[in-house]
C-alpha positions as CSV (number, residue, x, y, z in Angstrom):
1,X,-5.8,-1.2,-11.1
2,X,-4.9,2.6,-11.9
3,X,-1.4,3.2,-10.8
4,X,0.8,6.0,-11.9
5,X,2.5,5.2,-14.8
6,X,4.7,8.1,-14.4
7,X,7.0,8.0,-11.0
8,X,10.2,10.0,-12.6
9,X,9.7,13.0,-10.5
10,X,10.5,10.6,-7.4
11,X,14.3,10.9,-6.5
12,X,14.1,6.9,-5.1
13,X,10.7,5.1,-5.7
14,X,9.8,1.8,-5.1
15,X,10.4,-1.3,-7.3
16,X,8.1,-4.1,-6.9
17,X,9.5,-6.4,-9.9
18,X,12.6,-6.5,-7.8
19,X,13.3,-10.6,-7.7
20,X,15.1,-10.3,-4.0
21,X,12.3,-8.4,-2.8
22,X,9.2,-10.9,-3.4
23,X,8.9,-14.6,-4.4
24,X,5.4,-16.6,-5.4
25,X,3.9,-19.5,-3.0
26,X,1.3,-21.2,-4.0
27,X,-1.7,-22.0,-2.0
28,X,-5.4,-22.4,-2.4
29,X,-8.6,-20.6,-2.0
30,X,-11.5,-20.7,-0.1
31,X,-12.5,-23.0,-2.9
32,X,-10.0,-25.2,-3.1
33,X,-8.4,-23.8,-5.9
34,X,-4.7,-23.5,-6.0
35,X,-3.2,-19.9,-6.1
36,X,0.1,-17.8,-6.8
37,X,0.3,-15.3,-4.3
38,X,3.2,-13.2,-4.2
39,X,5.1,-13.2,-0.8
40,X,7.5,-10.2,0.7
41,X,10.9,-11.6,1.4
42,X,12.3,-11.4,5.1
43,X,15.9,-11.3,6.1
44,X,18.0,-10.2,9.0
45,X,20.9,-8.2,8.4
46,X,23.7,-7.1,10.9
47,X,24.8,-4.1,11.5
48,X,28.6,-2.9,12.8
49,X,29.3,0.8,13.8
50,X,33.4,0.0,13.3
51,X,34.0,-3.3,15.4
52,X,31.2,-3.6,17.3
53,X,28.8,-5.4,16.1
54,X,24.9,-3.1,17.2
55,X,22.1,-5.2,16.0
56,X,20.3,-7.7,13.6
57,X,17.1,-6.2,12.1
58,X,14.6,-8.5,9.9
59,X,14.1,-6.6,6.4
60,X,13.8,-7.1,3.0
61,X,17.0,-6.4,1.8
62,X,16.8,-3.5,-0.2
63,X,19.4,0.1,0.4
64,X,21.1,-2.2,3.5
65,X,23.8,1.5,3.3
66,X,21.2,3.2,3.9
67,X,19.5,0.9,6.3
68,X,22.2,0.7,8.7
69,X,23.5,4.5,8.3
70,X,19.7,5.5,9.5
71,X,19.4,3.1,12.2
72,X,22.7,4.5,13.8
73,X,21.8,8.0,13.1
74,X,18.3,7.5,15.1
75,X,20.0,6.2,17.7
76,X,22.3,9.1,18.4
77,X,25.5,7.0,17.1
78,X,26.3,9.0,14.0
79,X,25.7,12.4,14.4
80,X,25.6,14.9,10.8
81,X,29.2,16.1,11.5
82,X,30.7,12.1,11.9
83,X,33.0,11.7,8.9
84,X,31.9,8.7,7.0
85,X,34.7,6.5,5.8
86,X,33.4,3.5,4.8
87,X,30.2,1.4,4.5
88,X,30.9,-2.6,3.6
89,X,27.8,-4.7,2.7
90,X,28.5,-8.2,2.5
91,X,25.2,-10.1,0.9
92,X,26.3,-13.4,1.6
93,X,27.0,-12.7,5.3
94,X,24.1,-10.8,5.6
95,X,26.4,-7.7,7.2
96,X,26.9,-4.4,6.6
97,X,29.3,-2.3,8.6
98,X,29.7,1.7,8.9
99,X,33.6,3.2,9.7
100,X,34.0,6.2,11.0
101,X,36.7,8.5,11.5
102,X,36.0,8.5,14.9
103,X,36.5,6.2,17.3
104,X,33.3,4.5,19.0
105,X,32.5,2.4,22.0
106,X,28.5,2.2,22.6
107,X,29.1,-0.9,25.0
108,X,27.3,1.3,27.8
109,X,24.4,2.8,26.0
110,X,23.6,-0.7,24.3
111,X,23.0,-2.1,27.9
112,X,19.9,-0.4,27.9
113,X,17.7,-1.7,25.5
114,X,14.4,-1.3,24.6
115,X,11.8,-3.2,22.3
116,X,9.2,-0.9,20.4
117,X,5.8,-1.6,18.8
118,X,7.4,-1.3,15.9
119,X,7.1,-4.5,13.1
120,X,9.8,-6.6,13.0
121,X,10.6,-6.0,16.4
122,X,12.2,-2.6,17.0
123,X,14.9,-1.8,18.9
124,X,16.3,1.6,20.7
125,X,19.0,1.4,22.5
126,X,19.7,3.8,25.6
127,X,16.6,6.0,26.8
128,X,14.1,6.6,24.2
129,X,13.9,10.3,25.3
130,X,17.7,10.9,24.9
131,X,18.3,13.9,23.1
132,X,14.8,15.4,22.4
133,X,15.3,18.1,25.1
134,X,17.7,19.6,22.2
135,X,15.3,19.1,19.5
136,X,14.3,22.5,18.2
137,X,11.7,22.2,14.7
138,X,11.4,24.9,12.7
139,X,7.7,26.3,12.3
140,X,7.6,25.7,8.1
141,X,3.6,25.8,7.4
142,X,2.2,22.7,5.8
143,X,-0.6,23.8,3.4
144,X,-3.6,21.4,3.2
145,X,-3.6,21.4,-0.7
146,X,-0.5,20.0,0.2
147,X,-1.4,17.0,2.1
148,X,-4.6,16.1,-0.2
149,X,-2.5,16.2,-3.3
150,X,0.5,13.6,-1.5
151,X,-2.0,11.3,-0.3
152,X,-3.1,10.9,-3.8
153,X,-0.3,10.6,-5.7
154,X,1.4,8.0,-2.3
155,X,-1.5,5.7,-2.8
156,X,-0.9,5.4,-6.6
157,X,2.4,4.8,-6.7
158,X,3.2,0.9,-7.7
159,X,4.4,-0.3,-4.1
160,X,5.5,-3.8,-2.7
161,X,2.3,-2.7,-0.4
162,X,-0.1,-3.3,-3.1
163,X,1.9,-5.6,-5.0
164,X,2.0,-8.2,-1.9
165,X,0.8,-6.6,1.1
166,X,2.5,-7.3,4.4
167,X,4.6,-4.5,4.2
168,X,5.2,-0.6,5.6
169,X,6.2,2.1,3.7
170,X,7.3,5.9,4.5
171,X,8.1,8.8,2.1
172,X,9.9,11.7,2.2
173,X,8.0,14.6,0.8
174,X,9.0,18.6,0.2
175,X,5.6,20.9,-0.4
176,X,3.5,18.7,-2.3
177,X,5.9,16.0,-4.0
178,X,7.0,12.9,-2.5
179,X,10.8,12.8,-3.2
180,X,12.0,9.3,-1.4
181,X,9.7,6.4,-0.7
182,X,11.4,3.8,1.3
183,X,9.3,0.5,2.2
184,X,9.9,-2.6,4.8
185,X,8.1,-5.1,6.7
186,X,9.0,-2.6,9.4
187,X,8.1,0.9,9.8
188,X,11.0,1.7,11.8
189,X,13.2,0.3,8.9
190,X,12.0,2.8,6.2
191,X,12.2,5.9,8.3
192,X,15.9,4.6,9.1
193,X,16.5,4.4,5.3
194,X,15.2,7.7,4.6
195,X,17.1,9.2,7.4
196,X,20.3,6.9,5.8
197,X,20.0,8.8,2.5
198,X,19.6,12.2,4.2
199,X,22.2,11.8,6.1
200,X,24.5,10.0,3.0
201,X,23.1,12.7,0.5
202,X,23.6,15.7,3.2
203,X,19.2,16.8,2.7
204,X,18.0,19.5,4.7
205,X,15.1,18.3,7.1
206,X,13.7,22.0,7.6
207,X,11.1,21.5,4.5
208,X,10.5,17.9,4.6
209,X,7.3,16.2,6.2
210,X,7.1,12.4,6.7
211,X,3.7,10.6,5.4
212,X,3.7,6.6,6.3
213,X,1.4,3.8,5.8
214,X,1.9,2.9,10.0
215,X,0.8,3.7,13.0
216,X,2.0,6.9,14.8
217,X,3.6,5.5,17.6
218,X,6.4,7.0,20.2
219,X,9.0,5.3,18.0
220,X,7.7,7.2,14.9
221,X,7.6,10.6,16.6
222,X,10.7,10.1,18.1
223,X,12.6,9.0,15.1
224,X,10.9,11.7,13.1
225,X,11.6,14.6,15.8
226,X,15.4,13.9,15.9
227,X,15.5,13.7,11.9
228,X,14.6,17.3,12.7
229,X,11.5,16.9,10.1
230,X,8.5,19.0,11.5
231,X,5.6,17.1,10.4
232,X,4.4,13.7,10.2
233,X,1.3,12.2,8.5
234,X,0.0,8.8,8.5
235,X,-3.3,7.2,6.9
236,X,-3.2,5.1,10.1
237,X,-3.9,6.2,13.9
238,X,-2.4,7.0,16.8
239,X,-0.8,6.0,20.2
240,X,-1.3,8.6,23.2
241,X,2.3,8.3,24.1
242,X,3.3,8.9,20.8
243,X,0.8,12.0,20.5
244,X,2.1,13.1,24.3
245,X,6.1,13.2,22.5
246,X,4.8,14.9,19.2
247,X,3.1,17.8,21.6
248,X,6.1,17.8,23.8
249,X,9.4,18.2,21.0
250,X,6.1,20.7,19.1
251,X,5.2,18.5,16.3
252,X,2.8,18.1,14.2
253,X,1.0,14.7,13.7
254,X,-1.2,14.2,11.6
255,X,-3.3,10.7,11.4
256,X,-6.1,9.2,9.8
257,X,-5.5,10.7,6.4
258,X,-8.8,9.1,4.8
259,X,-9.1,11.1,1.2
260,X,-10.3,14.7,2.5
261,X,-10.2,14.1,6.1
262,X,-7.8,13.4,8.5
263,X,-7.0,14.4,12.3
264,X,-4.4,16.9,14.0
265,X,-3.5,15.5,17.6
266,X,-0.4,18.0,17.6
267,X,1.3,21.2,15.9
268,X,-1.9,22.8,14.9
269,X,-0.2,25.9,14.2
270,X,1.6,24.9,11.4
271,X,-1.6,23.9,9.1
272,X,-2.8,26.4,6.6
273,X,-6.0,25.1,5.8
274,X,-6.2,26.5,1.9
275,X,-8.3,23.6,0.7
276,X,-11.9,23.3,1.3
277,X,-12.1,19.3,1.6
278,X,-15.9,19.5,0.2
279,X,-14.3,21.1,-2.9
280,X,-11.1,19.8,-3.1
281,X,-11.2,16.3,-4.2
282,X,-7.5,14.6,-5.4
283,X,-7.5,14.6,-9.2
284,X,-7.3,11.8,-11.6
285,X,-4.4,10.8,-14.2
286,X,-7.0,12.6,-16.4
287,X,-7.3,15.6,-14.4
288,X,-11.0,13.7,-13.1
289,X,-11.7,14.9,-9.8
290,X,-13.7,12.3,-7.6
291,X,-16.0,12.7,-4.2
292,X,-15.3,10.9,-1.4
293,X,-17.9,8.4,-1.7
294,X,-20.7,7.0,0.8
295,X,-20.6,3.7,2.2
296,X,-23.6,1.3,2.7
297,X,-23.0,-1.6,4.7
298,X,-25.8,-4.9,3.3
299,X,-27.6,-6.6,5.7
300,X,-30.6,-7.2,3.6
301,X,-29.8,-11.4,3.7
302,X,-32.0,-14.0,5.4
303,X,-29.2,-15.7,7.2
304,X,-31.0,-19.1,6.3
305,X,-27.5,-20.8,7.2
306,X,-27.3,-19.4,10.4
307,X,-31.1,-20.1,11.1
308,X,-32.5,-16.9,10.4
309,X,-32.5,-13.8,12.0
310,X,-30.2,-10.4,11.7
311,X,-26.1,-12.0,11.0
312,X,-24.7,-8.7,11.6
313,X,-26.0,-9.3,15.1
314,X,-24.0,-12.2,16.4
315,X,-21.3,-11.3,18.7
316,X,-17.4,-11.5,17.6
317,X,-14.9,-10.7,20.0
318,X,-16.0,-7.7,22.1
319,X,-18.9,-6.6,19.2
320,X,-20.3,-7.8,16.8
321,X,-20.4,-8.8,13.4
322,X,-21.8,-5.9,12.4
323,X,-19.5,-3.3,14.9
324,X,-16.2,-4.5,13.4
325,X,-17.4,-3.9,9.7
326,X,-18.5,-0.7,10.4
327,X,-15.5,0.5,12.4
328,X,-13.5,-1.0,9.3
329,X,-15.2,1.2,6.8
330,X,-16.8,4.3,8.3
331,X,-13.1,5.8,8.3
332,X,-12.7,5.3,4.7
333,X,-16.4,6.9,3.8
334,X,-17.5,10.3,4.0
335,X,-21.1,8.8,5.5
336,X,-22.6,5.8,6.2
337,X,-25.8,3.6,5.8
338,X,-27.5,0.2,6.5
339,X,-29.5,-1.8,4.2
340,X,-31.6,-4.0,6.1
341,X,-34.9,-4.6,6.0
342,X,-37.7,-5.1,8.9
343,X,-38.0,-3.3,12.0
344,X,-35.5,-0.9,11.7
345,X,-35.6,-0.1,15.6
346,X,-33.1,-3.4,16.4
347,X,-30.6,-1.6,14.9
348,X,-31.1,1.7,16.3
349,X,-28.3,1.9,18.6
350,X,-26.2,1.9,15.9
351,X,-27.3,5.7,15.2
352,X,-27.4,4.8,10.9
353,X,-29.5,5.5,8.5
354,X,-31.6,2.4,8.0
355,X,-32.4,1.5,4.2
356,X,-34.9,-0.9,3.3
357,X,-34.9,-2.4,-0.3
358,X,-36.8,-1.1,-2.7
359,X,-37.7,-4.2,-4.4
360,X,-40.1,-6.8,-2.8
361,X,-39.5,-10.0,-2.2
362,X,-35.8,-10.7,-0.8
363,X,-34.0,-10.7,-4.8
364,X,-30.3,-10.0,-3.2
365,X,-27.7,-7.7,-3.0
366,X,-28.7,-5.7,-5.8
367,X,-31.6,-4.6,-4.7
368,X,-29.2,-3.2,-1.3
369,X,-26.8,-1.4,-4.2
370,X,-30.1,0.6,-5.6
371,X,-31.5,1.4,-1.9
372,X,-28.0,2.3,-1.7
373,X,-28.1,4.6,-5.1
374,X,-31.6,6.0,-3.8
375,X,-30.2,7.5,-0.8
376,X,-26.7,8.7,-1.8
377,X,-28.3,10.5,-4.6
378,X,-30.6,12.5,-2.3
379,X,-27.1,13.1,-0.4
380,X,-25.9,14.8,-3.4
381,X,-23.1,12.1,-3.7
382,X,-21.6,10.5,-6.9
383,X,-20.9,7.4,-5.8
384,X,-21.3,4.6,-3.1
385,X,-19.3,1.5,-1.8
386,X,-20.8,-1.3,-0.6
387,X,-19.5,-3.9,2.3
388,X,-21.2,-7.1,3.6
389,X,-22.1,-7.5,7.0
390,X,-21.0,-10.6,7.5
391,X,-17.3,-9.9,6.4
392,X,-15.5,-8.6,9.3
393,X,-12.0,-8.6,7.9
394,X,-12.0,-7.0,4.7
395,X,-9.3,-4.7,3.8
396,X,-8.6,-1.8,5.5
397,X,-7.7,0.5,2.3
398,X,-10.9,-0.9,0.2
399,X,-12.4,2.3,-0.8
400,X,-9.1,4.0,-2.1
401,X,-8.4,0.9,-4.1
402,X,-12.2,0.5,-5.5
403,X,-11.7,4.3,-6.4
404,X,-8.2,3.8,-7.9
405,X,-9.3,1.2,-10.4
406,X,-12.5,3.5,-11.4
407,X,-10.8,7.3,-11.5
408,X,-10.5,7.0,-15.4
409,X,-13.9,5.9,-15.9
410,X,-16.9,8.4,-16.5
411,X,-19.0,6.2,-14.3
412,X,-17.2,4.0,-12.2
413,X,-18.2,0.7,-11.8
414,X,-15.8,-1.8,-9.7
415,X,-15.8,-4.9,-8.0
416,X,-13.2,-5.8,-5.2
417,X,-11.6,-8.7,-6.5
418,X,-8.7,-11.7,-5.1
419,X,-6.8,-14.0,-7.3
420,X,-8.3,-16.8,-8.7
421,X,-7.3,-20.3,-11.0
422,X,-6.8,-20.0,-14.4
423,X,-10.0,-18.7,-15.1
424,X,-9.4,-15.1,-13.7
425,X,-10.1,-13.6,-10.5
426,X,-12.6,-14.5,-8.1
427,X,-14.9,-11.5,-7.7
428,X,-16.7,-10.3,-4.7
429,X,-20.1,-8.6,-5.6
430,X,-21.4,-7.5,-2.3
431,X,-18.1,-5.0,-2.2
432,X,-18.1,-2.9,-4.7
433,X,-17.8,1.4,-5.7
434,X,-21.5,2.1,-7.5
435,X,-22.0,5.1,-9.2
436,X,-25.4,7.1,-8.4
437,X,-25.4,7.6,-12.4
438,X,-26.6,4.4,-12.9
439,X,-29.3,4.0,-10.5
440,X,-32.2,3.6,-13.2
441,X,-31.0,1.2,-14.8
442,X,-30.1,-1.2,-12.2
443,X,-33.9,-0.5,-11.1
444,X,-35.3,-1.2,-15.0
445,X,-32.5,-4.4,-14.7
446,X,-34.1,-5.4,-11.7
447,X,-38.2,-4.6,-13.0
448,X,-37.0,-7.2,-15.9
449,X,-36.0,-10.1,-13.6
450,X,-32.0,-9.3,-13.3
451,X,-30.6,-11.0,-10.2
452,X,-26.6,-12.0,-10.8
453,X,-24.6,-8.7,-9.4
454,X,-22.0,-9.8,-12.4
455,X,-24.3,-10.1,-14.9
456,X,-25.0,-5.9,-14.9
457,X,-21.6,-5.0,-14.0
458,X,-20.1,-6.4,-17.2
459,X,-22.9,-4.8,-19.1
460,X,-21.9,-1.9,-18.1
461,X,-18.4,-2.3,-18.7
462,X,-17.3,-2.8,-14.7
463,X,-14.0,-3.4,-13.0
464,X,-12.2,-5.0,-10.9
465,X,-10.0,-3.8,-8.0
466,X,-7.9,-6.9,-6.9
467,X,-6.6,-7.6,-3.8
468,X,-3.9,-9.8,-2.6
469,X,-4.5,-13.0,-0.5
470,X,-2.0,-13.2,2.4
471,X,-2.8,-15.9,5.6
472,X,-6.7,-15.9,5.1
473,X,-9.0,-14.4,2.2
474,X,-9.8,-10.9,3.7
475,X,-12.9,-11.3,1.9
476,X,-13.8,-14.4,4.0
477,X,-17.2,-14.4,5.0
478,X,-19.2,-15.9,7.8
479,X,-22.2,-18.2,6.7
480,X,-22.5,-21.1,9.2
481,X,-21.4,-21.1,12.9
482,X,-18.1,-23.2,12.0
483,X,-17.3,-19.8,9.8
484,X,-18.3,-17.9,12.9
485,X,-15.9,-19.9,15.6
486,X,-13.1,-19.5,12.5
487,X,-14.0,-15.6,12.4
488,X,-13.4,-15.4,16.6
489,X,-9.8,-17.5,15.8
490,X,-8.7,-15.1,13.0
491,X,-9.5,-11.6,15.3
């Protein structure tokens, strides 16, 4: 996987070979093979303001001084003129407790308490809306360029997140470098680290923005708005009460950060748009730029498991089979397509392109990859990523991963990948990042009798992108009905 290699410029990055942060549990496959899989720690930790004793939040451990500093700043019990006298951490109690100079009694304001949607159950004590009538952010522009270059570089950096998964993580950032990247199984609990080491460190919020890996919720915008930090960016979505606070306290939220695209719900004013996103892809290691590539979703199969017919089709919760993949990937693509073949007319209230193989005869999912080649090429793209319809769960960041692990090569080739027995990873060749490049000579591979998906990709010196395994193989897909009645118990 390309990572940065380089993260000096970072004033507090993350370390995922920490040994208190992670610890390996084996398990097994969808085969039956036994696997390592690398497993985020969770502990609680109490935190005192002087003698009375606030809360317990579940983290992993890491800057507890910070931690607790933030958590009591967010809740309006510090304040940036307290005088700090002392902050004990005890690691075998599990306790870390802030002295002031002043005296404090919250016994009144902690009455009121009030669980968020945050992770790790959040907690705000008093009324969530206490104090924003006073919050006043400044009007500092935030210059696309800026934004394109930060979600880059975030999404590179080695991370707990894509070291182990399970885990949130939120970054300071001034202009266009990330300064302080604070993760946690909560969101809540990074911003409150951040907002610990601004307050510890005495940092000016006037110039900052926040971008995290979470969901914009009313916590976030809260939290954010009485840092006093003006912007907030997220690669997730949104909550209407949280977009309602953002346009209330004036500020600007920005969600859904996909590559080139995202999605302003607030504090439009501030955005200088100086980046054209059709000419301004992020750049490589290598100073590489790459397009956003097209996704093409294959539902070429016969479904002889399921007793014929069209997979994609069977419901799944309130959709579909076919629904949940393509709400799981159309965000990550600049366009989207379906290989299928038949009627196309069944599938015509999806509104998609509709792609036939170009090869007779049912020879498998390469012969969905070139339809897919045939058509991003007349689209004037570079590249395409493939997903299966009958894999409703696969992972949410696939694409910037796939392109990760191919951005140093002059035509990428990757296939998604999840850890395997002692005989490498177990690769997954219906999801993969194609380039267009290559198109005729998967077509002469497939004119001589090629079939194995494998077999090209390590003639052509392919990839692989892996991906951890958490609860259930995200790659898991649905064959027979028993995988089908598994598929409703997972959503």
């Amino acid at each position: 996987m390309a990572r940065l290699d380089d993260v000096s410029d970072y004033l507090i990055a993350p370390d995922p070979t920490a040994a208190r942060l992670t610890r390996p549990i084996v398990g097994t496959d969808q085969a039956g093979a036994e696997v390592t899989a690398r497993v985020v720690e969770e502990r609680p930790l109490t935190i005192f303001l002087n003698a009375q004793e606030v809360v317990t939040a579940m983290t992993i451990g890491d800057y507890p001084d910070y931690l607790a500093l933030g958590f009591l700043r967010n809740q309006g019990m510090l304040s940036a003129e307290d005088e700090i006298t002392g902050i004990d951490y005890d690691e075998e109690l599990e306790t870390v407790i802030v002295r002031t100079a002043r005296k404090t009694d919250y016994e009144e304001k902690m009455r009121k308490k009030t669980r968020t949607s945050g992770c790790a159950v959040g907690t705000v004590f008093g009324d969530m809306m206490d104090g924003l009538q006073e919050v006043s952010l400044p009007q500092t522009p935030v210059r696309t360029s800026w934004l394109y270059t930060l979600s880059a570089r975030i999404n590179r950096t080695p991370s707990l997140y894509l070291e182990a998964g399970a885990i949130h993580g939120t970054v300071l950032c001034q202009e266009a470098r990330p300064l302080v990247y604070m993760e946690d199984v909560g969101r809540h609990n990074a911003v409150d680290k951040i907002a610990g080491w601004m307050l510890s460190e005495k940092v000016a919020a006037a110039d900052k923005l926040l971008y995290t890996t979470g969901r914009l919720t009313s916590e976030m915008v809260i939290k954010t708005a009485m840092m006093g930090i003006p912007v907030l960016v997220s690669r997730s979505g949104f909550t209407a009460w949280g977009v309602e606070i953002a346009r209330e306290v004036g500020l600007t939220l920005i969600g859904r950060m996909k590559g080139q695209r995202f999605v302003c719900l607030s504090g439009e004013a501030r955005l200088i748009r100086d980046a054209d996103p059709d000419r301004a892809p992020p750049r490589g290691p290598q100073g590489g730029c790459m397009k956003q590539p097209l996704g093409v979703i294959l539902a070429g199969g016969q479904a002889t498991r399921m007793g014929g017919g069209d997979k994609g089709l069977l419901p799944l919760g309130p959709g579909t089979l076919l629904s949940h993949v393509i709400d799981r990937l159309a965000p990550q693509v600049a366009g989207l397509a379906l290989n299928a073949n038949g009627d196309p007319e069944r599938f015509g209230h999806l509104g998609l392109p509709v792609l036939r193989d170009s090869v007779e005869g049912f020879v498998g999912p390469l012969a969905g990859v070139l339809a897919g080649l045939d058509w991003a090429a007349g689209q004037g793209a570079d590249t395409i990523v493939t997903a299966a319809a009958d894999t409703p769960f696969f992972p949410a960041d696939l694409v910037p991963r796939l392109l990760l692990a191919g951005e140093e090569m002059s035509e990428p080739l990757v296939l998604a990948a999840t850890p395997g027995d002692k005989r490498g990873h177990l690769r997954h060749p219906t999801f993969g990042l194609w380039p267009v490049a290559l198109r005729e000579d998967l077509r002469a591979a497939l004119a001589e009798g090629l079939r194995k998906v494998v077999l090209w990709t390590d003639r052509h010196g392919g990839r692989e992108a892996v991906f951890p395994v958490t609860t259930f193989d995200p790659f898991f897909n649905v064959n027979t009905p028993e995988d089908l009645a598994r598929a409703e118990t997972l959503l």
